[in-house]
C-alpha positions in Angstrom: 3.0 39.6 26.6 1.3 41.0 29.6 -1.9 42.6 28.5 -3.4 46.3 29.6 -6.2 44.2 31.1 -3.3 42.3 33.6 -1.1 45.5 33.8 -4.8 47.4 35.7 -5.3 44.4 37.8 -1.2 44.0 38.9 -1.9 47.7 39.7 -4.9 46.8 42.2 -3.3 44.2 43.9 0.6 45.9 44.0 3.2 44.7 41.6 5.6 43.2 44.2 3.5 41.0 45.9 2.0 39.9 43.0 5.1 38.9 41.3 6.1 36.9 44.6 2.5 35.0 44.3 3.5 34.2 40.4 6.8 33.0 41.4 5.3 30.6 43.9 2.5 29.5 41.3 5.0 28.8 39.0 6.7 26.6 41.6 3.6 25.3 42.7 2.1 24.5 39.1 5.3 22.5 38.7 4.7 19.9 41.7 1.0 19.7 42.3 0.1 18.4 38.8 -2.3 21.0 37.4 -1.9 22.2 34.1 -0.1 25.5 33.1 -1.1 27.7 29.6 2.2 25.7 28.1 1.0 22.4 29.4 -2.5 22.8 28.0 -4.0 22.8 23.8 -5.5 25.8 23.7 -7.0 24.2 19.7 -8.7 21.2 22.3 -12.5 21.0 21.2 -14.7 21.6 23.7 -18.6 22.7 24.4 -17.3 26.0 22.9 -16.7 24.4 19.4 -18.5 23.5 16.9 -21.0 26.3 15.2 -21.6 28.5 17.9 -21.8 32.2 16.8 -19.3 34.3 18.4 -18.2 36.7 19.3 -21.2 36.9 21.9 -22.6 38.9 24.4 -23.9 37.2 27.5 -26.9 39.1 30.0 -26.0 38.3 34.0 -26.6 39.1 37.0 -23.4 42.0 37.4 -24.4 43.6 33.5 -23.3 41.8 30.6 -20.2 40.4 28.8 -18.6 40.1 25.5 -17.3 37.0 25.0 -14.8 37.5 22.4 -14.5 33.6 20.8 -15.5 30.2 22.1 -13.9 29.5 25.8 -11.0 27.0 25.8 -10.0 27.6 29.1 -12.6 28.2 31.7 -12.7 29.0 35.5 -15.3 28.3 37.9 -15.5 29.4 41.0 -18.9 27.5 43.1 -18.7 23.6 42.9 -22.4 23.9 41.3 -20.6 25.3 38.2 -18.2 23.7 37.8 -20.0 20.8 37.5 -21.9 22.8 35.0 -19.0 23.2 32.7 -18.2 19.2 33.3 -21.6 18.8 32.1 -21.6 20.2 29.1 -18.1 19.4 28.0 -15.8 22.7 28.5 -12.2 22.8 29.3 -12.9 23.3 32.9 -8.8 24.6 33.8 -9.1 25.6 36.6 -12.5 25.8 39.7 -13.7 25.3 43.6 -13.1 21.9 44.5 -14.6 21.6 47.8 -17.7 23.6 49.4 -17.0 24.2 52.8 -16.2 20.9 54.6 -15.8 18.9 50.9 -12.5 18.7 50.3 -11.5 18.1 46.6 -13.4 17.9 43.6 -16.6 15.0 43.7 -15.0 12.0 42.6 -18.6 11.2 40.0 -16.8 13.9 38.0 -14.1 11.4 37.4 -11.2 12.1 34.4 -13.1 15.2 33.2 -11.1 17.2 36.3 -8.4 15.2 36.5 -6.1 18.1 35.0 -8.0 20.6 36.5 -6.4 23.0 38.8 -8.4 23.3 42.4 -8.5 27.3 43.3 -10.2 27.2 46.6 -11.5 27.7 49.0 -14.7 29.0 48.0 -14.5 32.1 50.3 -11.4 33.6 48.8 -10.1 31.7 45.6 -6.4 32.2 44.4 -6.9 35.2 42.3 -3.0 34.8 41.2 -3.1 31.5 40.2 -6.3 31.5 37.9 -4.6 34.8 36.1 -1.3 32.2 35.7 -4.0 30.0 33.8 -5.0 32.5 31.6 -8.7 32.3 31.2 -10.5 32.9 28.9 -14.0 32.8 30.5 -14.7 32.8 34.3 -17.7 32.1 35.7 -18.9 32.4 39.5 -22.3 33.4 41.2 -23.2 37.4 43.3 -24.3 35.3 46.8 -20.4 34.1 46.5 -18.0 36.4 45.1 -19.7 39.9 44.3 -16.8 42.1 45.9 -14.8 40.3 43.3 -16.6 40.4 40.1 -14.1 43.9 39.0 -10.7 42.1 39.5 -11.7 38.7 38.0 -13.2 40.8 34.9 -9.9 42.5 34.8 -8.6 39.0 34.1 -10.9 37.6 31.7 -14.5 37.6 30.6 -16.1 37.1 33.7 -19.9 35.7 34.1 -21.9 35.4 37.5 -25.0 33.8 38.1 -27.3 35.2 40.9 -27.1 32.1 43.2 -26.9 28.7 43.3 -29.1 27.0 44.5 -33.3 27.4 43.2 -31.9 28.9 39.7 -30.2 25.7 39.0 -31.3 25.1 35.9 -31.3 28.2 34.8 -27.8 28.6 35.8 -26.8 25.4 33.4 -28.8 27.5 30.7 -26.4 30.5 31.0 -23.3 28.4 31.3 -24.4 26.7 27.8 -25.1 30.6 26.5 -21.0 31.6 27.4 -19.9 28.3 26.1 -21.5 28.2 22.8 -23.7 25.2 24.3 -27.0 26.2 24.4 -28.6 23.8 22.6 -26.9 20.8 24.7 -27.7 22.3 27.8 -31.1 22.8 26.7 -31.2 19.0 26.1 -29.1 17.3 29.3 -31.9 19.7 31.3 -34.9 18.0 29.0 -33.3 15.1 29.5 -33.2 15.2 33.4 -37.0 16.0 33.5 -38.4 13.5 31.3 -36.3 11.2 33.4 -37.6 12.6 36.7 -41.4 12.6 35.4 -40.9 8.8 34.4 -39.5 7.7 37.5 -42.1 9.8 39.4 -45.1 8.4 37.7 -43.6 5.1 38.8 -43.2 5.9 41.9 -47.0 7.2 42.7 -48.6 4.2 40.9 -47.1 1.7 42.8 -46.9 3.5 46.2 -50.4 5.0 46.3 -48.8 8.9 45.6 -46.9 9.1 48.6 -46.2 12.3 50.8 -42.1 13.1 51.1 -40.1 15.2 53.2 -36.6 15.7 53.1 -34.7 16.6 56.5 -31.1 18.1 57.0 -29.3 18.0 59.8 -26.4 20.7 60.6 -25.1 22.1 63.7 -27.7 24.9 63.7 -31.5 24.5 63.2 -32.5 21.7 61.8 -34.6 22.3 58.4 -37.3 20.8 56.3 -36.0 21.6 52.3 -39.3 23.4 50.9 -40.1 22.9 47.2 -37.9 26.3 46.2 -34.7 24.4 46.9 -32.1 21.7 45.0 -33.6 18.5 46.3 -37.2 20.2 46.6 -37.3 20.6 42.7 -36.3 17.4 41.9 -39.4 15.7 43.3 -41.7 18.9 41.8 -40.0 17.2 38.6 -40.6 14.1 39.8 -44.8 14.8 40.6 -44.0 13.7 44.4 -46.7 15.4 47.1 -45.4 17.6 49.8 -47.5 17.3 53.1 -49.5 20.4 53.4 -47.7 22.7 55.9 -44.3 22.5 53.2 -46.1 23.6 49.9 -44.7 27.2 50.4 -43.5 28.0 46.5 -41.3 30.6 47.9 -39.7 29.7 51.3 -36.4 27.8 51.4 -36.6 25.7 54.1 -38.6 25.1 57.5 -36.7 25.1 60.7 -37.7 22.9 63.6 -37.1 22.3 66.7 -37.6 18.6 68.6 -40.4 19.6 70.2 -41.9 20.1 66.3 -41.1 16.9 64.7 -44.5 16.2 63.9 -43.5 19.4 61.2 -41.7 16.8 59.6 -44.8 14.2 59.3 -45.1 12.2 55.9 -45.5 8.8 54.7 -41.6 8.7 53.2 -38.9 10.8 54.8 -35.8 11.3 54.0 -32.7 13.0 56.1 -28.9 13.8 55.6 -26.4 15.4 58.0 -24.1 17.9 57.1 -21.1 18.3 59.5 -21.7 19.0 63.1 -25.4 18.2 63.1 -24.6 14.2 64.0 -25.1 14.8 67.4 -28.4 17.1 66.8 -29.5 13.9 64.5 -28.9 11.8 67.2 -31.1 13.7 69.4 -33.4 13.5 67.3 -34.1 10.0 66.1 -33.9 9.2 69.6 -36.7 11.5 70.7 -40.3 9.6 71.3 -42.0 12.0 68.9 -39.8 10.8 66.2 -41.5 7.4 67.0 -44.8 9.1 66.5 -44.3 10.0 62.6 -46.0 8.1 60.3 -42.8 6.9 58.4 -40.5 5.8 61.0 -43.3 3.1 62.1 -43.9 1.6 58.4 -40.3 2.1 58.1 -40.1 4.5 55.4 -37.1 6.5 56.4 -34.2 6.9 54.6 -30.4 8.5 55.4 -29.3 9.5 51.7 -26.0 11.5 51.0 -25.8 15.3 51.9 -23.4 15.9 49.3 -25.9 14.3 46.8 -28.8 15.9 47.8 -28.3 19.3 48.8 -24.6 20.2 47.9 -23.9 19.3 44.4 -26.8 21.7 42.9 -25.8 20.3 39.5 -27.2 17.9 36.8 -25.0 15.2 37.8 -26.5 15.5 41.4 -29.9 15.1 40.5 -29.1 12.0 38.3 -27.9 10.4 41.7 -30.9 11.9 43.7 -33.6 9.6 40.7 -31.0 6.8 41.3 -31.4 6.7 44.9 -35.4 6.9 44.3 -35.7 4.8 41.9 -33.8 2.3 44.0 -35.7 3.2 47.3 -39.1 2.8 45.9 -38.4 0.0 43.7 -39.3 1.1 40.6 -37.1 1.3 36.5 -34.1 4.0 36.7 -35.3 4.7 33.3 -31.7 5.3 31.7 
């Protein structure tokens, strides 16, 4: 039965072309393998069962939400959520697979969105296909789809974080409030940090308490990540030293040019490339003040995943970034 809630939001978008997009869904839904409300077990346990109290109301960014009963079916809309909801358990039906040139959802998220419909791209999500779902929770972020927080509340409880990328952590906390997992978010987030401070300490005993800088290349600037940023956090949590000039608590990154690589000066760097900065990395590395920088002549210079370290924004993203450290300096994972 189509609910007044649909009916207003069939009226927004025009009936006709509306019931063109849910006949090609359907059709869709049928050959792509994603699930469909009669596909799915709307009794599944998830991070929304067990005995937390609803109905709820959850404080956001846009206002606040009711949240009628514990979310079955959920929808998330920035890949940083979704791996949120993976996270901490919920029936993730339907979210943003890629993030810009990421196609697909990360394949470290494995069987847990394997039935999992993909409702990208992130810039304009397939508002017809997650009402076919029929959520019962949607959650997405302001900096990505503000002009769209009315229609997907029109649809079903709706949630947005602010951003998604320094609040990380405190996004995980809010997912865990509109799923009824507080309490495990609370502990996967513990978790991480004791994990981060152990390998940390490890890492500073046995390497003197090293310096670090972390470099991204793209096809614009090229940027230093500050510590008010994904991969910047992570060694805060971890008790790493910044060099002097990137200590800024409140700036995201610092942009260089190559004629300021010594900006980039530390005893251990580390660098990605997102797409269409390979040939500005090439430039780069190949320049003689790169040479110069204390790092690249003890060899201390490490190419680690962009995707990891900068894209993911998520628990499972900074499990990987410890791994690589850990690895890199030597030192116990401590799992």
């Amino acid at each position: 039965m189509t609910t007044p809630l649909r009916r207003r939001w069939r009226l927004r978008v025009g009936a006709f072309a509306l019931m063109t997009a849910l006949a090609a869904g359907l059709a869709g839904c049928g050959s792509d393998g994603g699930s469909s409300p009669a596909d799915s077990d709307d009794s599944a346990t998830g991070a929304g069962s067990g005995d937390a109290s609803f109905p709820r109301t959850i404080t956001h960014d846009k206002g606040s939400t009711e949240i009628p009963a514990a979310p079955q079916r959920i929808v998330a809309l920035d890949n940083s959520l979704v791996e949120a909801v993976v996270a901490l358990d919920g029936n993730l039906v339907a979210g943003v697979g890629g993030y810009r040139n990421l196609d697909g959802f990360p394949a470290y998220l494995g069987d847990a969105v394997k039935d999992t419909v993909d409702v990208g791209p992130l810039e304009s999500p397939n508002l017809e296909q997650i009402m076919l779902l029929e959520p019962d929770l949607i959650i997405s972020a302001t900096v990505r789809h503000d002009e769209l927080y009315d229609t997907l509340s029109d649809i079903a409880p709706t949630v947005f974080v602010a951003t998604t990328g320094p609040t990380w952590k405190d996004n995980i906390a809010l997912v865990g409030e509109a799923l009824g997992a507080e309490d495990r978010a609370a502990e996967q987030i513990t978790a991480y940090e004791t994990r981060a401070a152990a390998i940390g300490e490890a890492v500073n005993a046995a390497h003197d308490n090293p310096t670090v800088s972390v470099i991204r290349f793209l096809d614009g600037p090229t940027r230093i990540y500050l510590p008010h940023t994904f991969s910047g956090i992570i060694l805060a949590d971890m008790g790493l030293t910044r060099p002097e000039n990137q200590r800024d608590p409140e700036e995201f990154t610092l942009e260089i040019s190559e004629e300021q690589i010594e900006q980039a000066e530390a005893d251990v760097i580390f660098y990605t490339t997102y797409a269409g900065g390979e040939d500005r990395k090439e430039r780069f590395l190949a320049n003689p003040l790169w040479e110069r920088l204390s790092a690249v002549q003890n060899g201390a210079v490490y190419e680690v995943e962009d995707a990891i370290w900068m894209t993911s924004v998520s628990l499972q993203g900074a499990d990987q970034v410890l791994d690589n450290m850990a690895e890199i300096f030597g030192v116990d994972a401590a799992k």
